[in-house]
C-alpha positions in Angstrom: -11.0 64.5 -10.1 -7.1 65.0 -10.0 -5.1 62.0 -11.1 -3.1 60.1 -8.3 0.2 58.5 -9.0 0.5 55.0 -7.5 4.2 55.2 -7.0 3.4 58.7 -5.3 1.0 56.9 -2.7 3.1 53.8 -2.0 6.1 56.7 -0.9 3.2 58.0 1.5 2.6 54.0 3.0 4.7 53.7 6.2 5.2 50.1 5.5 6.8 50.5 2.0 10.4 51.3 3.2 13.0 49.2 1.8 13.5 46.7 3.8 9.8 45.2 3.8 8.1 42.6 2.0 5.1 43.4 -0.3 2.7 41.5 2.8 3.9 44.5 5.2 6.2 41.8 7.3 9.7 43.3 7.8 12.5 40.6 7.3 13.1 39.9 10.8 9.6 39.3 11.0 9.3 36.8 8.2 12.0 34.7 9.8 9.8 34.7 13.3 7.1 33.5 11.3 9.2 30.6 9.6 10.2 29.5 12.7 6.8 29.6 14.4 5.7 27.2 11.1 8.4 24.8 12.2 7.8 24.3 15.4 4.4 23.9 15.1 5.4 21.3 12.5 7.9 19.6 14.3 5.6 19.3 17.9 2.5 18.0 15.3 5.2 14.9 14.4 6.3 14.3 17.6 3.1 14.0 18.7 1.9 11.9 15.9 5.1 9.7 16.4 4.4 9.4 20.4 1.3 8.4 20.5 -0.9 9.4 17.3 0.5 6.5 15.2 -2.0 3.2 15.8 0.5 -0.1 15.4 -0.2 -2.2 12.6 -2.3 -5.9 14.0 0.2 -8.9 14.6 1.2 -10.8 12.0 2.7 -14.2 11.6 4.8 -15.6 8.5 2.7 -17.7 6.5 4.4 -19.1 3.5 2.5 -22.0 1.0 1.9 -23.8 -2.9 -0.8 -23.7 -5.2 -1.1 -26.9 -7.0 -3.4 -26.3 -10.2 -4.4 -30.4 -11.3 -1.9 -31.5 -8.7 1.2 -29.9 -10.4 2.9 -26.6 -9.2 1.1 -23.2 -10.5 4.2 -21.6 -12.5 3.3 -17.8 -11.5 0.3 -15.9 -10.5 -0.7 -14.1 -7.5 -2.6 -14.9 -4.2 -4.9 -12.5 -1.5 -5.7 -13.6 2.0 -8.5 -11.5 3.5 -9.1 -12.1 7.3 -12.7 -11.7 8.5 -11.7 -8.1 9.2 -8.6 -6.4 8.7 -5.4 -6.2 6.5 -5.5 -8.9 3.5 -2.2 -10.7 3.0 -1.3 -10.5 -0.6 1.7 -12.9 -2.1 3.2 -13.3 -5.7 3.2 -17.2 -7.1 6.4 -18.5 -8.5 7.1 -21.7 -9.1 4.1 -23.0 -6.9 5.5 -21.1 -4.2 4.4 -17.9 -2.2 5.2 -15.7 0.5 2.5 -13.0 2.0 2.6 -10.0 2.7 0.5 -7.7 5.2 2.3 -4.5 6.1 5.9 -5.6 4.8 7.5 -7.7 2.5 7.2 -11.1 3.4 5.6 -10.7 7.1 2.5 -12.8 6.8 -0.8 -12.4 7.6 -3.2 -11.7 10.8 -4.2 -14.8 12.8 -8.0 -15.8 12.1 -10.1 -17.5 9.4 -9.7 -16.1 5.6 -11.4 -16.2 2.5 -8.3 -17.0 -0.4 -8.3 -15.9 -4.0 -5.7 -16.7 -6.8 -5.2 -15.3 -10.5 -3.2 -16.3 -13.2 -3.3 -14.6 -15.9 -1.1 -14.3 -18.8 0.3 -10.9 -17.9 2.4 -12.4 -15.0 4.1 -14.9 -16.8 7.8 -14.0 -16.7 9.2 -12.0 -19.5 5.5 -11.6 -21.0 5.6 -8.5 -23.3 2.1 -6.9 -22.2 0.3 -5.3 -25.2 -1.8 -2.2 -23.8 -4.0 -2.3 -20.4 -5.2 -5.8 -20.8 -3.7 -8.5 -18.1 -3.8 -10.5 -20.9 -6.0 -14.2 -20.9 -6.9 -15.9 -17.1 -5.2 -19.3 -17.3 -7.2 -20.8 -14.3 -10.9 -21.3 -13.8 -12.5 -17.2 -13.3 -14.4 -18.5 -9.7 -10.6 -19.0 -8.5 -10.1 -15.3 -8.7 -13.1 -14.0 -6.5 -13.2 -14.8 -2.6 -16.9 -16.1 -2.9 -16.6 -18.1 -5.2 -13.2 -19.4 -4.9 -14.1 -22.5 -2.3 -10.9 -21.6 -0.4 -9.9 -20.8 2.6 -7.2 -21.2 5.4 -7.2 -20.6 8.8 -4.0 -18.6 10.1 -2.8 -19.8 13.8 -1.4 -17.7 15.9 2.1 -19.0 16.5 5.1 -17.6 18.1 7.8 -19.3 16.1 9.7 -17.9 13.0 8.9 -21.0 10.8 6.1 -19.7 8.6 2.8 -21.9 8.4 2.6 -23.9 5.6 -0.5 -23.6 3.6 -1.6 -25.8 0.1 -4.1 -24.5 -2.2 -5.3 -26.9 -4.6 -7.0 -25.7 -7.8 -8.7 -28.0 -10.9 -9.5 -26.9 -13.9 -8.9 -27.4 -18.0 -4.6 -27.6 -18.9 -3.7 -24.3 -19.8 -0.5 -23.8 -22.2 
């Protein structure tokens, strides 16, 4: 069987000129091709943008404490979660909190929810964190699960900017 030279068949290809790519597609092609990918791209995003994109529930601002044996919890964290839906999560400072839904600081869905609260060691400020461990939980461990914890709030449904005001009050042994 005579040996072939590759170089000598790719001569004999019509699509191997110079000014083709190695697929076959000559530049001018290519560059239809890019612009086909665009607009395809661009009509999928208007579309999603238009009327793809579901809006997020309402929210309203609720704002609140946690007391832990009557005296302000100094950090920690806390999670709304509404019978269905988006939980409400806020950061503990100082006894205070904000929550947060969808964006900083813009509450929670209207309805009944189950609360949770941690405090571990981890979030106190300027803790130096050794490994993956959060470090030890300062407040009772049925505080930190939503069946368990014993609280709750309801969320009203009101069209003011004041945030509701909601107190959680925790018991349990000092911690230091």
């Amino acid at each position: 069987m005579p040996e072939v030279n590759p170089m000598a068949q790719r001569k004999q290809r019509p699509n191997a000129g110079p000014d083709r790519h190695a697929s076959g597609l000559q530049a001018g092609s290519r560059r239809v091709v890019r612009r086909s990918a665009l607009a395809v791209g661009l009509a999928l995003l208007c579309l999603t943008l238009a009327g793809g994109c579901k809006r997020n529930p309402r929210v309203v601002p609720v704002a609140g404490k946690v007391l832990y044996n009557g005296a302000p919890l100094a950090f920690g964290s806390v999670t709304f979660q509404p019978e269905k839906g988006q939980p409400a999560v806020g950061d503990v400072s100082s006894g205070t909190f904000a929550l947060s839904s969808y964006q900083p600081n813009d509450g929670a869905v209207p309805g009944k929810h189950g609360v949770a609260v941690v405090c571990y060691e981890s979030q106190r400020p300027g803790f130096q964190a050794q490994g993956d461990s959060l470090g030890k939980l300062l407040i009772p461990l049925k505080y930190t699960r939503l069946g368990s914890s014993g609280l709750s709030a309801d969320i009203t449904d009101t069209s003011g900017d004041q945030p509701q005001e909601v107190v959680l009050e925790l018991t349990g042994p000092a911690f230091k």
